[in-house]
N, C-alpha and C positions, 0 to 999 in steps of 0.2 A: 472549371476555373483553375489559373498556373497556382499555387502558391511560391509567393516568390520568399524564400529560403537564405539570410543570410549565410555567409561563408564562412565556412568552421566552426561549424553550431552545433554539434551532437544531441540526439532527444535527449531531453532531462525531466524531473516530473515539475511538474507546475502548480502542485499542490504542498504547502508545507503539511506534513502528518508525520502524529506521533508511532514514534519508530521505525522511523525511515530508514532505508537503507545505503542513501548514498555515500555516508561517510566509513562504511565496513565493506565496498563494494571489492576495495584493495585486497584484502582479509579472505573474503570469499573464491575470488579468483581462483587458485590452489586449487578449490573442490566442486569448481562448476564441469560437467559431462565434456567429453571430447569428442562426442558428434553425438545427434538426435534430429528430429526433424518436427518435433511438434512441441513448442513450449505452452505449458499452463500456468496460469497463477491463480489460485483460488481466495487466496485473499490480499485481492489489488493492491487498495493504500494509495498511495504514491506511486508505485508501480515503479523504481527507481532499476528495479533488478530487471524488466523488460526493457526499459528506456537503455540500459547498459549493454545488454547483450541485444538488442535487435532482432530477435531471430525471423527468421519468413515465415512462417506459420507461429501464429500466437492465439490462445485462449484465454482471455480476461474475464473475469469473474468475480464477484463480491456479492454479499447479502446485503449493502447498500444503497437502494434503491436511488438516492439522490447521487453518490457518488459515479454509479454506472450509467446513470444518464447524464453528468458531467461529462464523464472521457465520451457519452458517444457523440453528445453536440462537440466538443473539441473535435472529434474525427470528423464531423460531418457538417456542420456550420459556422468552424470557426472565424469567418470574420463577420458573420452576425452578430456570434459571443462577443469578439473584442467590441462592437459599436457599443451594444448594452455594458461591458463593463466602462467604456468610456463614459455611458453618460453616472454609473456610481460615482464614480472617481470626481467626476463633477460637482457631485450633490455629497460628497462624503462627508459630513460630522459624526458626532456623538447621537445626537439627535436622530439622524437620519441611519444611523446603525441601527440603535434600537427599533428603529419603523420597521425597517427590512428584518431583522432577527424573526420581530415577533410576525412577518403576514409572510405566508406564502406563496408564490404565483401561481400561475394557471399552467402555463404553457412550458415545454419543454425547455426552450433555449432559457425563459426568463429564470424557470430552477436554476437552471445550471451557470446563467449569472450571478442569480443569489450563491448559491456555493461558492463560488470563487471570491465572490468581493466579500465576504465573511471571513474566509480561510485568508484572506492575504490582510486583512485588520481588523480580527478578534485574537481575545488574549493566546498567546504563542500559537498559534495557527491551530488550536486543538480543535476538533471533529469531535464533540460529547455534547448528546441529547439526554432527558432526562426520561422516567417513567413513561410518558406519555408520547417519547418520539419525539420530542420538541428539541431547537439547539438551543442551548443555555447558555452558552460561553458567552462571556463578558467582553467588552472593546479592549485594546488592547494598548498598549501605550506609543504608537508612530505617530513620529513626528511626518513620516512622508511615504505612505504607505506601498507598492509596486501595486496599483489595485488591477492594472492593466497591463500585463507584461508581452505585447503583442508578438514579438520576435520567438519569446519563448514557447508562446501558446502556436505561432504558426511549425515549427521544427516540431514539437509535440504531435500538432496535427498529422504530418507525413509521417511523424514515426509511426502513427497509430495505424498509419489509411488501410492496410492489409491484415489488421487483427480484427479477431470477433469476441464480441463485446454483450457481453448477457451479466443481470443478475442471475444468482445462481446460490443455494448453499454450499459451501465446500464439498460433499458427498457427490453431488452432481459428477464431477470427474472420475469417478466411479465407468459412469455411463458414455465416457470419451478413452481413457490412456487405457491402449492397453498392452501394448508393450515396448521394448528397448529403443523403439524410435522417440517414445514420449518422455519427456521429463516436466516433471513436476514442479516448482517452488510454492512452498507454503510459509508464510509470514503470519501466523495466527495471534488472536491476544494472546501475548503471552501470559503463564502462569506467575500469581504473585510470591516473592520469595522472601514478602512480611507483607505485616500489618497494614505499613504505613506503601507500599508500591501498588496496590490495586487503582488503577486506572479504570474509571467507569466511563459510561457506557458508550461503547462504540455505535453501538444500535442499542434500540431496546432491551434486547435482552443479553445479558452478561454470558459469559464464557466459562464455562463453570470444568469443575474437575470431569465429569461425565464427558464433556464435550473433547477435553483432550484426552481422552481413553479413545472417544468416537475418530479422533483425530488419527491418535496411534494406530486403531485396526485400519481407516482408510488407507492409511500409509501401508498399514502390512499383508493388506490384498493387491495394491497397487505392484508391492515389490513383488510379489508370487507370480507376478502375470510378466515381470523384467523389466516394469518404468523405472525409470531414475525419480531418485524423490533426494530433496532436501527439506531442512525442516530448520526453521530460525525459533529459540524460546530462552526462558532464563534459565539461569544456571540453578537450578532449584533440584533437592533429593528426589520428589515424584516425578518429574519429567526425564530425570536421566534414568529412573528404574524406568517407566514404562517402555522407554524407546533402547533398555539392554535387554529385556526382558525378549523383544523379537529382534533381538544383533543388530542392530542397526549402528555404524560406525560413529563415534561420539565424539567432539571437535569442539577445545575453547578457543573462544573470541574475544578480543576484548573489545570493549563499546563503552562511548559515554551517559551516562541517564542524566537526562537534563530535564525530567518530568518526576518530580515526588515532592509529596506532601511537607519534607524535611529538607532541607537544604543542606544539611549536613550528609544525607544518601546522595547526593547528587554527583557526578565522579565520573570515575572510569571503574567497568565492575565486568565481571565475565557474564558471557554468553556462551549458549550452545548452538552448535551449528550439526545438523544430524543426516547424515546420509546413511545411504542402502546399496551401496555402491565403492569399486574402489579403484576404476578407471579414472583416476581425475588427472586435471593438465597439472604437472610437474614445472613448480616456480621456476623463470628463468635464469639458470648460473651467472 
């Protein structure tokens, strides 16, 4: 089947998620590698940073089980997907949210319907399940919601058609990069830098201090072997000690939070951007 591709469409992700990265894409630029031949992502998301740089060889990866079989019907049945989102969009209220939240399909393509016509009209597009794996998130307040973004989801599709596409835990990459051809992006929960910025739960189980230790040493075997690694977290005391403690180059960002419990935290607040590496492309004069 042709996918026929409007004109001047760049892949973009077709997932709204919390801490995306398209709007620091500019920011990043500066410190992405100046040649490699195998890009990873270990924790998808949005995938904004593949959808950007396109490279010819990609490895997609998330502990997501619904969100991995999302991108892989997008790669591989997307205009089955669009007919099933069409008929959401159809049938969309309040009512018929809650139906769909609370039952699950069966069948591959019908998940990955559900994912998207949830993600594009539940409250701010958020991805939080509770204790049990369930998604909780509430409707959201659209007056007109994009439940069916067909243009977007076919340009998505061909961006994906040559990447490979697995659930996976981040350590997995372990067992792929292993040196200076590969680079890495890691986009982890980030670490909270209060009380009131803990962001629950992406999956079932939380992201705990342990895991970005576990995070750090992947990173610091990765680098030993000569991957390029980058690493996106908050600007928080234990994330910048763990990641000087093995020299890893330290990089503020700035970014907006537009997810906390306060709305007064809500802003512009720095980030770290952390590489291992110091080949990066040189802003243009």
């Amino acid at each position: 089947m042709v996918i026929q591709i409007p004109k001047e469409t760049s892949p973009r992700p077709f997932l709204k998620w919390a801490g995306g990265k398209s709007r620091l894409i500019q920011q990043y630029i500066p410190y992405f590698p100046k040649s490699y031949k195998t890009y990873y992502e270990p924790f998808l998301g949005g995938g904004a940073i593949f959808f950007y740089l396109q490279p010819t060889t990609a490895i997609l990866t998330d502990i997501n089980a619904e969100l991995i079989n999302t991108y892989c019907c997008v790669r591989d049945n997307v205009e089955e997907l669009i007919s099933l989102l069409k008929e959401h969009k159809k049938q969309h209220n309040r009512d018929y949210y809650y139906s769909v939240r609370n039952n699950s399909p069966s069948s591959a393509l019908e998940k990955a319907a559900r994912v998207i016509y949830l993600n594009k009209t539940c409250f701010n597009g958020l991805y939080r399940v509770n204790s049990q794996g369930k998604f909780n998130v509430p409707l959201g307040r659209y007056e007109n919601p994009n439940i069916c973004p067909e243009d977007l989801l076919r340009v998505a599709s061909a961006g994906l058609y040559h990447a490979e596409i697995q659930q996976a835990d981040f350590t997995e990459v372990l067992n792929r990069a292993t040196g200076n051809d590969d680079f890495v992006f890691f986009d982890p929960p980030y670490h909270p830098i209060n009380n009131t910025s803990y962001f629950t739960a992406y999956s079932a189980n939380s992201f705990t201090k342990k895991d970005q230790e576990l995070l750090r040493d992947t990173c610091a075997e990765l680098a030993s072997r000569g991957v390029r690694i980058m690493v996106c977290n908050s600007n928080s005391e234990f994330i910048q000690k763990i990641y000087t403690e093995i020299n890893f180059e330290i990089h503020t960002i700035k970014a907006t939070r537009s997810i906390n419990s306060n709305i007064k935290n809500r802003g512009m607040i720095d980030e770290l951007l952390i590489t291992s590496f110091k080949d990066f492309y040189l802003p243009k004069q």
